[in-house]
PyMOL Python script that loads the backbone (N, CA, C, O; Angstrom):
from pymol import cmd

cmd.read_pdbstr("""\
ATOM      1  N   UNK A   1       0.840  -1.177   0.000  1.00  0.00           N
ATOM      2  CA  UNK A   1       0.000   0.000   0.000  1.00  0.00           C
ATOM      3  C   UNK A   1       0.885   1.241   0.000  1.00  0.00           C
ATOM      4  O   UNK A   1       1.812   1.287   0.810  1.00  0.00           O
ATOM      5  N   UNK A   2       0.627   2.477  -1.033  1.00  0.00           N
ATOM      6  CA  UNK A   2       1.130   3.534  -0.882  1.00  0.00           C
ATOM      7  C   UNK A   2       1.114   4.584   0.067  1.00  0.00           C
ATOM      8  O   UNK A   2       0.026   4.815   0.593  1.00  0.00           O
ATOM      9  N   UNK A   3       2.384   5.474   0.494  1.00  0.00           N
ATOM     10  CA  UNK A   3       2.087   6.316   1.554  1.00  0.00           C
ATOM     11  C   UNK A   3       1.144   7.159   1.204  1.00  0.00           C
ATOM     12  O   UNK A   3       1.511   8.310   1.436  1.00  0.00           O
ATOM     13  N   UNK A   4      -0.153   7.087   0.642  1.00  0.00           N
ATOM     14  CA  UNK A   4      -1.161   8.152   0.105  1.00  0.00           C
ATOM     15  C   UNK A   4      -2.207   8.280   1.605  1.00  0.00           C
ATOM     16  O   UNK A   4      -2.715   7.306   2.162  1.00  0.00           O
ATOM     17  N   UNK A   5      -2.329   9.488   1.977  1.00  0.00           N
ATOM     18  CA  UNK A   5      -3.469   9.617   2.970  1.00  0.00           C
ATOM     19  C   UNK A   5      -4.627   9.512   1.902  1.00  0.00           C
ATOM     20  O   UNK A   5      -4.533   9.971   0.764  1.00  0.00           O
ATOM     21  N   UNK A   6      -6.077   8.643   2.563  1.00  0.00           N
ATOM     22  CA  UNK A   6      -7.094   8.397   1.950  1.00  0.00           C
ATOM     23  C   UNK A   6      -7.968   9.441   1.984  1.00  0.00           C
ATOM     24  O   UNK A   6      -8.743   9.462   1.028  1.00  0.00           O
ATOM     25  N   UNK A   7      -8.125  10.584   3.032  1.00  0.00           N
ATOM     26  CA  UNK A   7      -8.650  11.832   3.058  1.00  0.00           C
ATOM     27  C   UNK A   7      -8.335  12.146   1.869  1.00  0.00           C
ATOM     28  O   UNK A   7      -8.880  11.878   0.798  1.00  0.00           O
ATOM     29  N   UNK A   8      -7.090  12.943   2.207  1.00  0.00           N
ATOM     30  CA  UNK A   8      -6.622  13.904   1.159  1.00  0.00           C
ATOM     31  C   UNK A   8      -5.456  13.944   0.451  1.00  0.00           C
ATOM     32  O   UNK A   8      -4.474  14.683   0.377  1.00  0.00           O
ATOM     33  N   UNK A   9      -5.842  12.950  -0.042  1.00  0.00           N
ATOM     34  CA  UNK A   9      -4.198  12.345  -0.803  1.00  0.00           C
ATOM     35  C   UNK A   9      -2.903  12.885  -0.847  1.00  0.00           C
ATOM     36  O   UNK A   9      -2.152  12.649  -1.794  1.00  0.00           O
ATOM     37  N   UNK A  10      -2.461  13.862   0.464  1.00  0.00           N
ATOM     38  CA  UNK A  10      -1.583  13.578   0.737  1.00  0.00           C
ATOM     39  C   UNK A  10      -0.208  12.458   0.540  1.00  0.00           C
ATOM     40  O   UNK A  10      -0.034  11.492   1.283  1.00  0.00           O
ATOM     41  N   UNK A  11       0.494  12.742  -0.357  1.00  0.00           N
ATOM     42  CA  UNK A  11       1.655  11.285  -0.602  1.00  0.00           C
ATOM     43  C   UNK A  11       3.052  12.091  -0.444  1.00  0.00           C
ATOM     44  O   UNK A  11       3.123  13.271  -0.102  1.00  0.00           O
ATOM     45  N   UNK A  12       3.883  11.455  -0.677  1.00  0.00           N
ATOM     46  CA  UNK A  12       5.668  11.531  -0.435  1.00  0.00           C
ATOM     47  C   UNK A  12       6.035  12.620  -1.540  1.00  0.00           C
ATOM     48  O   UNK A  12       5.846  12.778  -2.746  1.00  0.00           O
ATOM     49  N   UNK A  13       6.714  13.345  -0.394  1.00  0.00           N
ATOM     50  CA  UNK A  13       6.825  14.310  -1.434  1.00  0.00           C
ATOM     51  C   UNK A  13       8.817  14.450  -1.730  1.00  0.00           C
ATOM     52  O   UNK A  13       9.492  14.038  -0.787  1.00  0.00           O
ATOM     53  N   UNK A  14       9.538  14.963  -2.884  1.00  0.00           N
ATOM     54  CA  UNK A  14      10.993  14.788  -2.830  1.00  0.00           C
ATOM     55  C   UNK A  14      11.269  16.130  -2.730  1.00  0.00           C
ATOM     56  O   UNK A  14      10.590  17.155  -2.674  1.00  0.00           O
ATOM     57  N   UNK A  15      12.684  15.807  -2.720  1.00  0.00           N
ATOM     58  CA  UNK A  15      13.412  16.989  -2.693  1.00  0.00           C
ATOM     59  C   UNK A  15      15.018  17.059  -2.536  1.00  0.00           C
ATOM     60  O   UNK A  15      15.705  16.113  -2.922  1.00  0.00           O
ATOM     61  N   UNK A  16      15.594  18.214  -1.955  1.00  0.00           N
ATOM     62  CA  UNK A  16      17.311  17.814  -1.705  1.00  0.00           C
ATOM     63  C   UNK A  16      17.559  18.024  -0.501  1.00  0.00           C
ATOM     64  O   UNK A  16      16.748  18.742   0.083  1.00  0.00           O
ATOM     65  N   UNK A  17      18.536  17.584   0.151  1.00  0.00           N
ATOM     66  CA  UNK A  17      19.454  17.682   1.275  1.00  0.00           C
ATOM     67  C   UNK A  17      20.698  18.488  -0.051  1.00  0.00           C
ATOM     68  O   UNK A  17      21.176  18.153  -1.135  1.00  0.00           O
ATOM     69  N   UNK A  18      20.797  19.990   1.126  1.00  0.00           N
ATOM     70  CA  UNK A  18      21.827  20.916   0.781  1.00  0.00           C
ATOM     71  C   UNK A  18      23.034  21.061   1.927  1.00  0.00           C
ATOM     72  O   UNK A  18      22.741  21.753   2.903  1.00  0.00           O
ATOM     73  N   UNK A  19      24.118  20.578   1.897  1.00  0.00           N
ATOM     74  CA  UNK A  19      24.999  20.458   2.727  1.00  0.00           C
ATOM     75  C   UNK A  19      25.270  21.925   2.875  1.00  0.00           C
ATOM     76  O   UNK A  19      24.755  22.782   2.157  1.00  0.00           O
ATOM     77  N   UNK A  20      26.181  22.180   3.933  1.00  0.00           N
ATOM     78  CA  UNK A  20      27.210  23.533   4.187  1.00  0.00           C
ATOM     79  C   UNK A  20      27.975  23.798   2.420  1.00  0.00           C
ATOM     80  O   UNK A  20      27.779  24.832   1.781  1.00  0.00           O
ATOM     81  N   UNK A  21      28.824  22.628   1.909  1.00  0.00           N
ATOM     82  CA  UNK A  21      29.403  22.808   0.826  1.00  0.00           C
ATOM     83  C   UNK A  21      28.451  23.024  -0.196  1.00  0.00           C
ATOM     84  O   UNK A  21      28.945  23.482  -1.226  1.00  0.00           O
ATOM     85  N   UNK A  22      27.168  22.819  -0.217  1.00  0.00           N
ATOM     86  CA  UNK A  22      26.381  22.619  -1.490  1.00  0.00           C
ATOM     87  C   UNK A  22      26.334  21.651  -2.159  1.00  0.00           C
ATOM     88  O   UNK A  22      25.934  21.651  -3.323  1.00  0.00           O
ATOM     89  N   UNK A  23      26.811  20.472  -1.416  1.00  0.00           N
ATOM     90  CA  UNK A  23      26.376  19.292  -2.138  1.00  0.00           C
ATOM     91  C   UNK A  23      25.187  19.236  -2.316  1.00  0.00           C
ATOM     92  O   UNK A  23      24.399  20.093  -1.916  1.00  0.00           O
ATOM     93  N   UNK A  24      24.761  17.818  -3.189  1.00  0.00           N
ATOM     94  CA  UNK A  24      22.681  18.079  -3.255  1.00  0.00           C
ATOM     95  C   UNK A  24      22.822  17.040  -3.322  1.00  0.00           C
ATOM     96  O   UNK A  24      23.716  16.521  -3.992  1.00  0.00           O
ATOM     97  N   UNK A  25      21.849  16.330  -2.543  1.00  0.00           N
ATOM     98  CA  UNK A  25      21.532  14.532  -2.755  1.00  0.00           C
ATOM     99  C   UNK A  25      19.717  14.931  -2.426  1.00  0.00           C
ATOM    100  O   UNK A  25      19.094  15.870  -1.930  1.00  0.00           O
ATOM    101  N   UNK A  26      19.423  13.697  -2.991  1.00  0.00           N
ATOM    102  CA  UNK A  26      18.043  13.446  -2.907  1.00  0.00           C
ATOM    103  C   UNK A  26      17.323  13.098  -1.847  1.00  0.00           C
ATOM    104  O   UNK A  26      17.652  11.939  -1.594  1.00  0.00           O
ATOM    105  N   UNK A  27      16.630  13.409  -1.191  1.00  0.00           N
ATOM    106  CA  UNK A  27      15.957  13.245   0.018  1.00  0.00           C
ATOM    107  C   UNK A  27      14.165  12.957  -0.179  1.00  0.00           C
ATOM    108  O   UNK A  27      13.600  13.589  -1.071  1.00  0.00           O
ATOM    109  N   UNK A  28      13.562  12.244   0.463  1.00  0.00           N
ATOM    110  CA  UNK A  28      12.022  12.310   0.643  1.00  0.00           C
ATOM    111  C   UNK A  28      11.428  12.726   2.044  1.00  0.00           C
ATOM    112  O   UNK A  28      11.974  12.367   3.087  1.00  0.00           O
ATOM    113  N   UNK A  29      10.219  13.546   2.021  1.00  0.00           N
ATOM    114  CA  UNK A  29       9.868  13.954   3.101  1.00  0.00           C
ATOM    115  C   UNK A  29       8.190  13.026   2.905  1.00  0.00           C
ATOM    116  O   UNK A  29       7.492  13.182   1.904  1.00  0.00           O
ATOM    117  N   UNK A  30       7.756  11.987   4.211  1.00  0.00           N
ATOM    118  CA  UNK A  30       7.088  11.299   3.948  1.00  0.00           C
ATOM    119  C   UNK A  30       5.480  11.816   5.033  1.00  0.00           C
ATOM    120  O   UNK A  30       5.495  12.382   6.126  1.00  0.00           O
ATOM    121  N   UNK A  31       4.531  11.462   4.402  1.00  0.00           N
ATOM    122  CA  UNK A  31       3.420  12.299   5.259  1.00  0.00           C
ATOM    123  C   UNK A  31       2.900  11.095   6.548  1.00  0.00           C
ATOM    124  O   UNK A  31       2.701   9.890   6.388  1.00  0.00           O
ATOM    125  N   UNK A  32       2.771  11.938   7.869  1.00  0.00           N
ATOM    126  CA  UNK A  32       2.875  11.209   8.913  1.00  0.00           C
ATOM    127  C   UNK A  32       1.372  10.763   8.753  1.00  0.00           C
ATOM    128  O   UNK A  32       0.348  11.443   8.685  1.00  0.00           O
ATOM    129  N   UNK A  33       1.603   9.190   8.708  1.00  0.00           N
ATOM    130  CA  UNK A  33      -0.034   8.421   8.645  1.00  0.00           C
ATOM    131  C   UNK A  33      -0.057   7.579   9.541  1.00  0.00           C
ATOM    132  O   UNK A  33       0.900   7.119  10.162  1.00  0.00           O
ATOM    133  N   UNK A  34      -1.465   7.278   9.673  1.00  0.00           N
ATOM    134  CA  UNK A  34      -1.789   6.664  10.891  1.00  0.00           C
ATOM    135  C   UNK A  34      -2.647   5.384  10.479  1.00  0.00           C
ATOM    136  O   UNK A  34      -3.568   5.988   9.929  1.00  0.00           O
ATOM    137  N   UNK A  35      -3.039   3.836  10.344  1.00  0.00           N
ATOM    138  CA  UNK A  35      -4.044   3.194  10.611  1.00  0.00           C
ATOM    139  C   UNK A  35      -5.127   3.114  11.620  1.00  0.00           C
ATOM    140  O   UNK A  35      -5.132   2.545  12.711  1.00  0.00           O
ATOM    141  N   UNK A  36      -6.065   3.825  11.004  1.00  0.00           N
ATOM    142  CA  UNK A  36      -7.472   4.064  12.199  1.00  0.00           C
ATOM    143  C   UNK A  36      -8.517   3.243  11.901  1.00  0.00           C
ATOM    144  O   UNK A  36      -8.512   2.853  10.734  1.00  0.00           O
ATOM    145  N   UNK A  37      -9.337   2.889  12.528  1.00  0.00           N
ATOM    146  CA  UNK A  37     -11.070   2.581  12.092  1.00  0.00           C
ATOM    147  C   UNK A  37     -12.007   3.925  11.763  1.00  0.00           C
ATOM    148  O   UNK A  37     -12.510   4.698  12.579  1.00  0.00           O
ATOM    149  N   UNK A  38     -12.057   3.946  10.761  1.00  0.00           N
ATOM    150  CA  UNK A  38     -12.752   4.789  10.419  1.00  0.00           C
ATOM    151  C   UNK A  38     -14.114   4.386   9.780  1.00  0.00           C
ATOM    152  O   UNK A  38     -14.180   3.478   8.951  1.00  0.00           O
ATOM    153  N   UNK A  39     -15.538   5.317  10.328  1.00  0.00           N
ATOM    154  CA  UNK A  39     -16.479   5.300   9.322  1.00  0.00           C
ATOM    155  C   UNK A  39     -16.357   5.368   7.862  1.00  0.00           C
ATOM    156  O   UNK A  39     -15.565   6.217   7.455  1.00  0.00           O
ATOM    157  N   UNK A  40     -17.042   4.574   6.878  1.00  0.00           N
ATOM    158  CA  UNK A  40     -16.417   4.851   5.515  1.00  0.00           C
ATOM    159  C   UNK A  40     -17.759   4.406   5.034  1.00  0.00           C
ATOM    160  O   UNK A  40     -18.201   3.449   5.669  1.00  0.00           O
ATOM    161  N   UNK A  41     -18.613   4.912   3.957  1.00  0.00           N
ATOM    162  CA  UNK A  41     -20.392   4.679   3.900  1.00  0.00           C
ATOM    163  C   UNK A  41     -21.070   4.144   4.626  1.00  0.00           C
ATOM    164  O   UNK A  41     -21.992   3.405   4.279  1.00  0.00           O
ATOM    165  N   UNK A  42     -20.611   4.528   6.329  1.00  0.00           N
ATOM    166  CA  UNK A  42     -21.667   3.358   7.011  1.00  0.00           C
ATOM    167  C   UNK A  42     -20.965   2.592   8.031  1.00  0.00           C
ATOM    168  O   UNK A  42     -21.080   2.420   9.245  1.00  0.00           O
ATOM    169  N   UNK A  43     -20.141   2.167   7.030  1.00  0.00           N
ATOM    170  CA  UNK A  43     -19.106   0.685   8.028  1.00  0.00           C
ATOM    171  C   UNK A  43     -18.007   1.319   8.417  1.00  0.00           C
ATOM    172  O   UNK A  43     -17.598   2.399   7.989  1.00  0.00           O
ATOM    173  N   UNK A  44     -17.358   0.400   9.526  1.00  0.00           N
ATOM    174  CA  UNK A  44     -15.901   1.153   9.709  1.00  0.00           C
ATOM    175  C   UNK A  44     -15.220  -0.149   9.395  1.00  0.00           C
ATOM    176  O   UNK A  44     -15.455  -1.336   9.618  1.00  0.00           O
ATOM    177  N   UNK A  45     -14.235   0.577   8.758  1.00  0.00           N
ATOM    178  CA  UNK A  45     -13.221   0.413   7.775  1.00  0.00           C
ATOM    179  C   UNK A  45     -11.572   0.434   8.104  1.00  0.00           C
ATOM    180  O   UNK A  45     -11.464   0.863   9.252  1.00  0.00           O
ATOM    181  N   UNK A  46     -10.642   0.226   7.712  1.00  0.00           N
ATOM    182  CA  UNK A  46      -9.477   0.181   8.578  1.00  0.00           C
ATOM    183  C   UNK A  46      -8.743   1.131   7.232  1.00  0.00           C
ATOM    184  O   UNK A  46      -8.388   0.655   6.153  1.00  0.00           O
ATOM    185  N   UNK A  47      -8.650   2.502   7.633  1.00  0.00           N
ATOM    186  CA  UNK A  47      -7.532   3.268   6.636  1.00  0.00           C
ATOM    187  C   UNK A  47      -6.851   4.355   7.048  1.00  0.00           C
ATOM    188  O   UNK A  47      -7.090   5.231   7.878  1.00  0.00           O
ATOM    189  N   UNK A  48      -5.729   4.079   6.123  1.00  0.00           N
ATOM    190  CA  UNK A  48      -4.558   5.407   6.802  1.00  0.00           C
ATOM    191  C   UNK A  48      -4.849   6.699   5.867  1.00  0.00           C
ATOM    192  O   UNK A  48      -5.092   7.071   4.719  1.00  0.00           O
ATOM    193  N   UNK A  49      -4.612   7.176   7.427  1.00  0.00           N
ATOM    194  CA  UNK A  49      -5.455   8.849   7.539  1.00  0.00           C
ATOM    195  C   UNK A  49      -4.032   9.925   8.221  1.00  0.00           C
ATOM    196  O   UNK A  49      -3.420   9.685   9.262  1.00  0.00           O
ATOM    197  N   UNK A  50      -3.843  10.848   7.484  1.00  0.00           N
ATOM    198  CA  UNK A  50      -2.422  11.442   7.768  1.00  0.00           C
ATOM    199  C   UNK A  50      -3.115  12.467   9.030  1.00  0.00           C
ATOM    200  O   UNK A  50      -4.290  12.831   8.994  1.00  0.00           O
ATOM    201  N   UNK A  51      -2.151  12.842  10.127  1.00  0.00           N
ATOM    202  CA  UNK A  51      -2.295  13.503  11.198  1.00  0.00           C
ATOM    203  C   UNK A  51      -3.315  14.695  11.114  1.00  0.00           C
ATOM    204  O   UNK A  51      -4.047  14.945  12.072  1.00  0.00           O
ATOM    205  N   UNK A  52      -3.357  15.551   9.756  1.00  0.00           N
ATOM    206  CA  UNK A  52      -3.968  16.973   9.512  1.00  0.00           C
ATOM    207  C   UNK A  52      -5.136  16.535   9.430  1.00  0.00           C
ATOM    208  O   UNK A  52      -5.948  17.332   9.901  1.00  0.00           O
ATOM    209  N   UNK A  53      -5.642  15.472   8.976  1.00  0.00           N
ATOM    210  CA  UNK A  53      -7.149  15.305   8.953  1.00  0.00           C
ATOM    211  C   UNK A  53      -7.696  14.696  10.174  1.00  0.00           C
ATOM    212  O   UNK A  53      -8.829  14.883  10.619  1.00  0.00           O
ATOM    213  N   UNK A  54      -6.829  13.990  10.643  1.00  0.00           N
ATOM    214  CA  UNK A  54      -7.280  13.366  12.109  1.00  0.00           C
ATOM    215  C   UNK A  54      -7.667  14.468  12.944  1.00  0.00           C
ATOM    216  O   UNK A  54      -8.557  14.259  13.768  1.00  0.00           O
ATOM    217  N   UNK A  55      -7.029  15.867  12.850  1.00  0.00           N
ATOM    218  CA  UNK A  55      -6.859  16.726  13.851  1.00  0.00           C
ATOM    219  C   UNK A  55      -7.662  17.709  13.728  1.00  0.00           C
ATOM    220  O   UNK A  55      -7.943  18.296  14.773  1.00  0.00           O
ATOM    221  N   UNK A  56      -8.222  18.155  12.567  1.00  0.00           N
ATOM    222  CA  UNK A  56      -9.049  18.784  11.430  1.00  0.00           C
ATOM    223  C   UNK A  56     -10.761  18.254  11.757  1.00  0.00           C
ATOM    224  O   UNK A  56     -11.836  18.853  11.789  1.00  0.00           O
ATOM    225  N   UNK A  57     -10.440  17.165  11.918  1.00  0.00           N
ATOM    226  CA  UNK A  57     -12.083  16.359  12.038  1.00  0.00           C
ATOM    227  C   UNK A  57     -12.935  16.098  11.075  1.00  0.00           C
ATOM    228  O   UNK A  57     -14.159  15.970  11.102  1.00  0.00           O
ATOM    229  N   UNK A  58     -11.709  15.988   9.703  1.00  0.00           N
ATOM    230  CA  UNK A  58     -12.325  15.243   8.959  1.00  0.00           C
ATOM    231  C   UNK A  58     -12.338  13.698   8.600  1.00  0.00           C
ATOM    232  O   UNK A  58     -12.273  13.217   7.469  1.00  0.00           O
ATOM    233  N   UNK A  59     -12.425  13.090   9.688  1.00  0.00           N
ATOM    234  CA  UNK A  59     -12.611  11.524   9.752  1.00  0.00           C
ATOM    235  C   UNK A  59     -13.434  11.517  10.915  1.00  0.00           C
ATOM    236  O   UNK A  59     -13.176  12.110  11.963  1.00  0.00           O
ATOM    237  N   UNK A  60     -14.491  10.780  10.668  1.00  0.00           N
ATOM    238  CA  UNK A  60     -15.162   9.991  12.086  1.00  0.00           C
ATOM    239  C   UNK A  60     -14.570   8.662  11.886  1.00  0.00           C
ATOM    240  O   UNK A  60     -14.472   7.837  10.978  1.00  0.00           O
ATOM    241  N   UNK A  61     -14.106   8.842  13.497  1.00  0.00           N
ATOM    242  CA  UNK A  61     -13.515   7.631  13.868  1.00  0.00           C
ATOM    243  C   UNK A  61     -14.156   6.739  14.410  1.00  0.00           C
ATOM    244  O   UNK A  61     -14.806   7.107  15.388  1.00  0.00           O
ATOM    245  N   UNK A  62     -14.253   5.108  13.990  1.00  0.00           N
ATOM    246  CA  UNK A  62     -15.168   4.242  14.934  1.00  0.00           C
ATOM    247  C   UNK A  62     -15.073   3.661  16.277  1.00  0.00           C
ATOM    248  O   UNK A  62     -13.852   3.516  16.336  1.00  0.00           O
ATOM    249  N   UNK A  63     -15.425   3.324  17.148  1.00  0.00           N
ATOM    250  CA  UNK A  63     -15.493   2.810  18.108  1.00  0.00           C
ATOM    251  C   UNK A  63     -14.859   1.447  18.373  1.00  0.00           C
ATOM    252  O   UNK A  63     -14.972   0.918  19.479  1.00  0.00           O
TER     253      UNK A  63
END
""", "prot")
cmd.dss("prot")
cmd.show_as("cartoon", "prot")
cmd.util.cbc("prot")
cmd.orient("prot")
């Protein structure tokens, strides 16, 4: 399964690590997800949901 949040598709995003000298290497910055029970039409469902929506309140979470 991909690091994609199911909210809001949130996924991995790239970029560089810039040293003091200016070297450049490739780096990924990855979005912090979570496996929850979540409501999903009705049923709860088991999906990863990145921190901003958990916190946001856009997931009802199940019991």
């Amino acid at each position: 399964m991909a690091n994609i949040c199911s909210v809001c598709g949130k996924g991995v995003s790239t970029g560089m690590n810039v040293s003091h000298s200016h070297i450049r290497t490739k780096r990924t910055w990855k979005p912090n997800l979570q496996r929850v029970r979540a409501i999903v039409n009705g049923t709860p469902t088991q999906v990863k949901v990145c921190t901003r929506c958990l916190r946001s309140g856009k997931v009802k979470r199940a019991i």
